[in-house]
TORTI-649646 format. One record per residue: residue number from 1; residue in three letters; x, y negated, z of N, C-alpha, C in turn. Coordinates in Angstrom, 3 decimals. Atoms other than C-alpha are relative to their C-alpha. Example, Ala and Ser with C-alpha at 12.3 -4.5 7.8 and 13.67 -1.06 7.14 Angstrom:
BEGIN
1|Ala|0.890|1.190|0.000|12.300|4.500|7.800|0.900|-1.200|0.000 $
2|Ser|-0.820|1.190|-0.060|13.670|1.060|7.140|-0.770|-1.090|0.730 $
//
This chain:
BEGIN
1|Unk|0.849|1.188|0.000|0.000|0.000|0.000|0.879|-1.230|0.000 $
2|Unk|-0.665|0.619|0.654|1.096|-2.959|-1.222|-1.094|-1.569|1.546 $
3|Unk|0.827|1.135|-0.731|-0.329|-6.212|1.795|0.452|-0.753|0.130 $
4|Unk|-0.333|1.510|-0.493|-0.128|-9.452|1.391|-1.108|-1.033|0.656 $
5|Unk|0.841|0.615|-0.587|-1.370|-11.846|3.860|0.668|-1.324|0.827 $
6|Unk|-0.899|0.901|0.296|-0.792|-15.367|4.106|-0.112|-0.280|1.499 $
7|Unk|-0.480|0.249|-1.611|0.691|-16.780|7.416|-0.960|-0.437|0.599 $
8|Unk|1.261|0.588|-0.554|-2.687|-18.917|8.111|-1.205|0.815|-0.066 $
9|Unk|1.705|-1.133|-0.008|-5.117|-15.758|8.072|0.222|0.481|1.762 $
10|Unk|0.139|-0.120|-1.678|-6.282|-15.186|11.428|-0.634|1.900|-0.423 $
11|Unk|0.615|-1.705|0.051|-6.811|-10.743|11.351|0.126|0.420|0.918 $
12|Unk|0.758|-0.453|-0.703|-8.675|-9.535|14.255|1.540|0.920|-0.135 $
13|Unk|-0.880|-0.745|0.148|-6.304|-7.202|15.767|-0.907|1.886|0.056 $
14|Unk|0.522|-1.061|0.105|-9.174|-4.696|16.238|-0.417|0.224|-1.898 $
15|Unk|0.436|-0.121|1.476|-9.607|-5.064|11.995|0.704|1.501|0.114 $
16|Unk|-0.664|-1.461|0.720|-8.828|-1.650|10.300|0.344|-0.222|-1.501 $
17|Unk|-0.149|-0.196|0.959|-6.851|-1.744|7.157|0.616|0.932|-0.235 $
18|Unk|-0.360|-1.409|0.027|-6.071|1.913|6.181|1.302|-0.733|-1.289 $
19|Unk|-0.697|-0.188|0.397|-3.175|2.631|4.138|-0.567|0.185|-1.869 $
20|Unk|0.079|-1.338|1.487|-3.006|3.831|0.088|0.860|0.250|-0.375 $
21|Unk|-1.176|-1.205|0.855|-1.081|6.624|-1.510|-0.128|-0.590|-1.490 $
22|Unk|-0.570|0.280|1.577|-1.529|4.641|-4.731|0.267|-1.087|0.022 $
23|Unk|-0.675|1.519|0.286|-0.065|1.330|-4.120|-1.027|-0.913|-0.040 $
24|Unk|1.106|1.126|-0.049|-3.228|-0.692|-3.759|0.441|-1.134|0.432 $
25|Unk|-0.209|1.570|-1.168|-3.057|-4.021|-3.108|-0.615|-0.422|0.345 $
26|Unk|0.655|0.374|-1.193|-4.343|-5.952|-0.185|0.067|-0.834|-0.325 $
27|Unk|-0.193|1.305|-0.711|-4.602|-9.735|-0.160|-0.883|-0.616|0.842 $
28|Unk|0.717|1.110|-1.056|-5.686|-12.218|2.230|0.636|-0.774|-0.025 $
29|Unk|-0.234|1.362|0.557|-5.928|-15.494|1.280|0.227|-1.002|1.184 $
30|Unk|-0.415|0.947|-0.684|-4.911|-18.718|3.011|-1.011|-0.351|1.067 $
31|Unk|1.051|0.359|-0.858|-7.070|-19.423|6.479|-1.102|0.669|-0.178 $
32|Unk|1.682|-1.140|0.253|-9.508|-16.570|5.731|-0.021|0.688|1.670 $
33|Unk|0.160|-0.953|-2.070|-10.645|-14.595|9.609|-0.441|1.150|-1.019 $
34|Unk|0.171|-1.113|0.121|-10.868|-11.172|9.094|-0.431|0.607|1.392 $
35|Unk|0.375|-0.842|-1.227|-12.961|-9.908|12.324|0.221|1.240|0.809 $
36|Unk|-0.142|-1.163|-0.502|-13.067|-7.332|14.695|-0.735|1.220|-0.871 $
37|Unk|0.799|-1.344|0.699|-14.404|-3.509|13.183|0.238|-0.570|-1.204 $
38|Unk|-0.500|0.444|1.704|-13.423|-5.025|9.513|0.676|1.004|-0.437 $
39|Unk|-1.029|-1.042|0.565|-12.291|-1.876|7.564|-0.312|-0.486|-1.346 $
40|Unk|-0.390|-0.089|1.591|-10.927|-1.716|4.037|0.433|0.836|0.086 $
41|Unk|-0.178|-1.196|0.352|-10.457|1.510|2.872|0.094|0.168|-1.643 $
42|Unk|-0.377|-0.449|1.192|-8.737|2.502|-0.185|-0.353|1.641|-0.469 $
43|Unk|1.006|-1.262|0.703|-11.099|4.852|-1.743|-0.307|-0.005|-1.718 $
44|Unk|1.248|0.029|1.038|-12.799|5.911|-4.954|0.781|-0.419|-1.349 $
45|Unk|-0.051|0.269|0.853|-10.320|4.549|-7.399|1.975|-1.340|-0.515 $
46|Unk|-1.098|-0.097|-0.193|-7.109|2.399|-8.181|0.137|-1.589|0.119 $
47|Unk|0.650|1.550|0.007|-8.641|-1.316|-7.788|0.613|-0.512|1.279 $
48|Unk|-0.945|0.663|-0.939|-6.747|-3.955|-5.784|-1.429|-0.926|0.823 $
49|Unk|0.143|0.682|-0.464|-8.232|-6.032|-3.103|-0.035|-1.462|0.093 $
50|Unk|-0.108|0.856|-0.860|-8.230|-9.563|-3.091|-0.539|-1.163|0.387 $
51|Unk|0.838|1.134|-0.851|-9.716|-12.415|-0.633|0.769|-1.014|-0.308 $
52|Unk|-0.495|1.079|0.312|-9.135|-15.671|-1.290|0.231|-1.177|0.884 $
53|Unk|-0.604|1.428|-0.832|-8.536|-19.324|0.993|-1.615|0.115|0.645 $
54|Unk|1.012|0.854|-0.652|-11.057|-20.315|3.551|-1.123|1.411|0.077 $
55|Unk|0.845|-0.736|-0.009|-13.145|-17.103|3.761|-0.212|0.811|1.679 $
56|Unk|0.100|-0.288|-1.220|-14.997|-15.434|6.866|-0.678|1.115|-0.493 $
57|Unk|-0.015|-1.065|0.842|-14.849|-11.953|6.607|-1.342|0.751|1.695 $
58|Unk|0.901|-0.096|-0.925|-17.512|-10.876|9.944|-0.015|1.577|0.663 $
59|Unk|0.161|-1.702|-0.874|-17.518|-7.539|12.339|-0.801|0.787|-1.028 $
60|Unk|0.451|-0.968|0.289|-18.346|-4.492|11.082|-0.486|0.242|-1.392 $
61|Unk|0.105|-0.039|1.577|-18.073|-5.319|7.087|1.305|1.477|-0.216 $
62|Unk|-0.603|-1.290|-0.061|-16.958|-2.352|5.533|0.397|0.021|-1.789 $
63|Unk|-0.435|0.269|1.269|-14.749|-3.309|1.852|0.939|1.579|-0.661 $
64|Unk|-0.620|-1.104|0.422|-13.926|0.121|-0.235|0.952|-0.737|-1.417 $
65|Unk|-0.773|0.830|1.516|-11.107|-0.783|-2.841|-0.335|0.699|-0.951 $
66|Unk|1.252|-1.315|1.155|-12.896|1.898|-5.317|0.621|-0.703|-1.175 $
67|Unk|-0.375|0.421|1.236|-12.409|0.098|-8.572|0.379|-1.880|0.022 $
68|Unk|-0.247|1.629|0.157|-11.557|-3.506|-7.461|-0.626|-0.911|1.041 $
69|Unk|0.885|0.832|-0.001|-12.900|-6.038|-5.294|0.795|-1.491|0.086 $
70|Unk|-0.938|1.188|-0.264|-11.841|-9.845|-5.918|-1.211|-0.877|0.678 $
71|Unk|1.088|1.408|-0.668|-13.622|-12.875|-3.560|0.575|-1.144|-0.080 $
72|Unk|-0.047|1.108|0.827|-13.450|-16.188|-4.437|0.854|-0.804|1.505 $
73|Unk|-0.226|0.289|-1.027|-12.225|-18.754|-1.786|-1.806|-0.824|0.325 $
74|Unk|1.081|0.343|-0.715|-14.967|-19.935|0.966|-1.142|0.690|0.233 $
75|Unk|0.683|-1.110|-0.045|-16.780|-16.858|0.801|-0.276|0.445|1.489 $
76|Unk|0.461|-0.370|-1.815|-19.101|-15.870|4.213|-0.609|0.931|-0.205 $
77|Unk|0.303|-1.408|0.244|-19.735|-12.135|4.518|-0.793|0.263|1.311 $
78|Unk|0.373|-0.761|-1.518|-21.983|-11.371|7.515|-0.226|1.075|0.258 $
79|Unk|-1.033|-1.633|-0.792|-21.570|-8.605|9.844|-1.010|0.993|-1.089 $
80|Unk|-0.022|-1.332|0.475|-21.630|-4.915|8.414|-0.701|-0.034|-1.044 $
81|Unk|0.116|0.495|1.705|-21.967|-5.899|4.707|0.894|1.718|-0.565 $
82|Unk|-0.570|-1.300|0.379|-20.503|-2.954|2.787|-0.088|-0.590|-1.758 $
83|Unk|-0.410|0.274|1.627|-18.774|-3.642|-0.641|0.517|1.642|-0.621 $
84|Unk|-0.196|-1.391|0.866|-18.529|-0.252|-2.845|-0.001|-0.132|-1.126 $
85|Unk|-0.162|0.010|1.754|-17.081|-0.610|-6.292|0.319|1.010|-0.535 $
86|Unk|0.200|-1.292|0.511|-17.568|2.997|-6.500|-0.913|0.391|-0.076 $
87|Unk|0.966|-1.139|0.195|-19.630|5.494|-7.628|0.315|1.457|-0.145 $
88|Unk|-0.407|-1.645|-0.187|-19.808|9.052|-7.108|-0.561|0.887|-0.638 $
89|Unk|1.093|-0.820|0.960|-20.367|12.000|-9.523|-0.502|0.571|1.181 $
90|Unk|0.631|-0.664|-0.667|-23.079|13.741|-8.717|-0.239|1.337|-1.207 $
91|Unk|0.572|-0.922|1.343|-23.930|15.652|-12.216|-0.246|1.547|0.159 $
92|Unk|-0.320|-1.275|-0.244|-22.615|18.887|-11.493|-0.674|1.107|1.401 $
93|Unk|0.460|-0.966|-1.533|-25.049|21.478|-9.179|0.973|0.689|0.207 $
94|Unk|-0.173|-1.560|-0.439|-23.013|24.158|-9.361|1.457|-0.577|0.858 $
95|Unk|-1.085|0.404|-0.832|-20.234|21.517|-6.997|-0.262|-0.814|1.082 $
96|Unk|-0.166|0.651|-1.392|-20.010|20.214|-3.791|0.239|-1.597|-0.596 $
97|Unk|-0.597|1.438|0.328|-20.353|16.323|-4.407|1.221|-0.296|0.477 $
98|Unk|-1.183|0.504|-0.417|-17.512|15.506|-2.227|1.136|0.569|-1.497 $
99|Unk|-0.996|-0.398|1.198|-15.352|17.662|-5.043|0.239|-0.382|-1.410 $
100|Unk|-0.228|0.794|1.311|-16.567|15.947|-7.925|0.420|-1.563|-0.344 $
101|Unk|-0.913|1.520|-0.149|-15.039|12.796|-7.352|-0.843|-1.178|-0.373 $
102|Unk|0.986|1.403|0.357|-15.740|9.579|-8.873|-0.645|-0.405|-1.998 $
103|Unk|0.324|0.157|1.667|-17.507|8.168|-12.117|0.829|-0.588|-0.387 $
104|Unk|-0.949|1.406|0.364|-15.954|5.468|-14.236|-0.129|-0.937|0.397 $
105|Unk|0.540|1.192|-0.502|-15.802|2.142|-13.374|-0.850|-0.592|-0.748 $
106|Unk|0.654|1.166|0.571|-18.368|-0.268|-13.734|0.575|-1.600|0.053 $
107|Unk|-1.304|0.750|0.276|-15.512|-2.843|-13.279|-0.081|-0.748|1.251 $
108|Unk|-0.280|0.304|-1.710|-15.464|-3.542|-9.577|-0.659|-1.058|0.225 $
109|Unk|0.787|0.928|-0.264|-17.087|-6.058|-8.016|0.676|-2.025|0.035 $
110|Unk|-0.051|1.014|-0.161|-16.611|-9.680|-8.254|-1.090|-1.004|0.879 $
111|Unk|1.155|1.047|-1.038|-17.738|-12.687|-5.362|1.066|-1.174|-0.158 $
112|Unk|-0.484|1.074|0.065|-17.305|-15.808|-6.985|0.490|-0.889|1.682 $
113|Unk|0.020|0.857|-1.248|-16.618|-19.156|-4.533|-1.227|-0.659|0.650 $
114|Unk|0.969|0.300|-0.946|-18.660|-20.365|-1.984|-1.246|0.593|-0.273 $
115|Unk|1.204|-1.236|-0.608|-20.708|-17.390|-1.203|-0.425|0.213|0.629 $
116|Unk|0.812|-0.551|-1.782|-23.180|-16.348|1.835|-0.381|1.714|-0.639 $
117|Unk|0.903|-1.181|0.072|-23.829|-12.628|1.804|-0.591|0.016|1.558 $
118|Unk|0.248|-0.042|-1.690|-25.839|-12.255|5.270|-0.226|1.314|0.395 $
119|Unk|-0.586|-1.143|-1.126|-26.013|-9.359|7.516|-0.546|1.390|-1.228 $
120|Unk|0.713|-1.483|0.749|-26.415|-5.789|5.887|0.156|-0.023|-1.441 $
121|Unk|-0.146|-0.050|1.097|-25.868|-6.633|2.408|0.963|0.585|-0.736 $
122|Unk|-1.172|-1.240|0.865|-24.322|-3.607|0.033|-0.255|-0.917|-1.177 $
123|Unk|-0.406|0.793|0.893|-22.556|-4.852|-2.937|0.690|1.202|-0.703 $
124|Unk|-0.680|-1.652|0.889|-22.108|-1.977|-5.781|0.698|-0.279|-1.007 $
125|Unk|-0.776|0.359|0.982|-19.833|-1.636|-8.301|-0.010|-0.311|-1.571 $
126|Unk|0.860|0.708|1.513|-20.471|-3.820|-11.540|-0.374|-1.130|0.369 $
127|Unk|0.768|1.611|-0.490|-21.977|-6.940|-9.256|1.014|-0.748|0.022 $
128|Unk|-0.809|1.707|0.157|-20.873|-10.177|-10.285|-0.877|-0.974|0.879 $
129|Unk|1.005|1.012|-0.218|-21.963|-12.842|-7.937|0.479|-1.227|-0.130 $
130|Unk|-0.481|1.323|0.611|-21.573|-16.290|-9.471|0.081|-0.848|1.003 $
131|Unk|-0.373|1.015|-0.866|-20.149|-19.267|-7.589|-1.296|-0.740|0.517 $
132|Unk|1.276|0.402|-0.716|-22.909|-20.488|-4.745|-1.033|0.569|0.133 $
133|Unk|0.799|-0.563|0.124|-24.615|-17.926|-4.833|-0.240|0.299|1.999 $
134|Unk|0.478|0.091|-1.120|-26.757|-16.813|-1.788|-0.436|1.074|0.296 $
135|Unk|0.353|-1.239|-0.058|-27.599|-13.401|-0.908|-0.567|0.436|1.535 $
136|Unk|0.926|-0.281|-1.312|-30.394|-12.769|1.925|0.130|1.512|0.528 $
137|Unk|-0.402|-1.182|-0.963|-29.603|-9.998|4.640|-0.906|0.925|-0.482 $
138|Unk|0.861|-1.103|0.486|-30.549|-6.676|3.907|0.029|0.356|-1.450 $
139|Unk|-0.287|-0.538|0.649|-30.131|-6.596|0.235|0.691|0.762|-0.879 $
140|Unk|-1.150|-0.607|0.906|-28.577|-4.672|-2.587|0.300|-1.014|-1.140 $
141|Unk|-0.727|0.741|1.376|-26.354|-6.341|-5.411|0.500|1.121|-1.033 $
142|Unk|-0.586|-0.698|1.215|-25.553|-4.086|-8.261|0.004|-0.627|-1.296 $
143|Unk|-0.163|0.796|1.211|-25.806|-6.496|-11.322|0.464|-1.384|0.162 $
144|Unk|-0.129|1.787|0.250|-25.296|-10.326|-11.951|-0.745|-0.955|0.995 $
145|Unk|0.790|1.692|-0.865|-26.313|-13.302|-9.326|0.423|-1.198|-1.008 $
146|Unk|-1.002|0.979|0.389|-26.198|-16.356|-11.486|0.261|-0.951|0.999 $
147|Unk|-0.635|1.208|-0.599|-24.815|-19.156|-9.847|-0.923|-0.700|0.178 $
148|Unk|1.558|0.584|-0.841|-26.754|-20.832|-7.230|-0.784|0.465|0.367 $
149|Unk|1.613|-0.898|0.068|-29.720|-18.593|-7.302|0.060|1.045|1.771 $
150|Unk|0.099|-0.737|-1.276|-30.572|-17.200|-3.656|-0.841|1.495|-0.727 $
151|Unk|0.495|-1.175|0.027|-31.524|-13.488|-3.937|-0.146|1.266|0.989 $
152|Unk|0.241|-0.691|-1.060|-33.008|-11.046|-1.760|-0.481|1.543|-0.168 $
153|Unk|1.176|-1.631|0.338|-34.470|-7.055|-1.695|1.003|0.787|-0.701 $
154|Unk|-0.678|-0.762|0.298|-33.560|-4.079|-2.716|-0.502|0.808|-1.021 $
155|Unk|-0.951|0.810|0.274|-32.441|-4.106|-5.595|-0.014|-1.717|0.107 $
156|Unk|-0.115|1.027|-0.297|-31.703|-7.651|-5.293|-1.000|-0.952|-1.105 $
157|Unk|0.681|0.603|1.320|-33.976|-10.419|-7.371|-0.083|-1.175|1.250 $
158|Unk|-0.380|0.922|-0.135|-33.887|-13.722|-7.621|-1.518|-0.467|0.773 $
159|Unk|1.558|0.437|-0.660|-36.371|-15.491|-4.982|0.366|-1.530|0.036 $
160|Unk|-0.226|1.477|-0.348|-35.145|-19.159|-5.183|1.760|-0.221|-0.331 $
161|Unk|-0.586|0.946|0.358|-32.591|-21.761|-6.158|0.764|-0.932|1.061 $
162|Unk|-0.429|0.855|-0.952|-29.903|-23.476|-3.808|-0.376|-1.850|-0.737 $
163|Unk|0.632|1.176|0.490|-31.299|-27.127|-4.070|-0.933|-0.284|-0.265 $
164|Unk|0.937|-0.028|0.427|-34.279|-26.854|-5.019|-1.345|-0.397|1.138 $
//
């Protein structure tokens, strides 16, 4: 594993960042908090990590590096959010899912700048969420937020407009 993390990141010493056997890389960006129970786990794939300036990363978020995840700077993740830019075969009855590994990527997840995800919100792999975007607790993201647009439910849809 490959971690860089800049001198002004404040990381919880109870955070968990596991290790990878394939050189993943880690960043953490300039003045970002990384909370207590915060795991990143290099799973699922060969996608780098990285957080950007000014971001608040919240207890019990749970970031798989699966196929990628990049966050923007000023990005607010509330607690036990779960980012998965994997997917898992399933196709095969005649195998134990755990054995059939992973699909292809849908190209990892992207979280533009100045983001709110709030509490509980999974983020699958393929979701783009555009700069200002707003994402109400509890839902799922698997496609496109455009920019600005608050969205809520599961799957996620657009219920309103920052500004508006």
């Amino acid at each position: 594993m490959v971690l860089k993390i800049d001198p002004t990141a404040k990381i919880s010493p109870l955070a968990d960042i596991e290790d990878s056997v394939r050189g993943t890389l880690i960043e953490i960006g300039p003045r970002t908090s990384v909370d207590a129970f915060v795991k990143i786990k290099p799973a699922g794939g060969v996608g780098d990590v990285v957080i950007g300036a000014d971001c608040a990363i919240n207890s019990g978020v749970v970031i798989y590096t699966g196929n990628g995840v990049t966050i923007g700077d000023a990005v607010a993740i509330a607690a036990n959010c779960t980012l998965a830019p994997t997917n898992h075969a399933v196709a095969d009855v005649t195998r134990h899912i755990r054995l059939q590994g992973f699909q292809p990527s849908r190209g990892g997840i992207v979280i533009e700048e100045d983001v709110w995800l709030g509490a509980n919100v999974v983020v699958l792999d393929g979701a783009v969420i555009r700069k200002g975007a707003v994402i109400a607790a509890g839902s799922v993201v698997r496609g496109e937020v455009p920019a600005y647009e608050i969205h809520a439910g599961a799957p996620a849809r657009r219920i309103g407009r920052r500004g508006e």
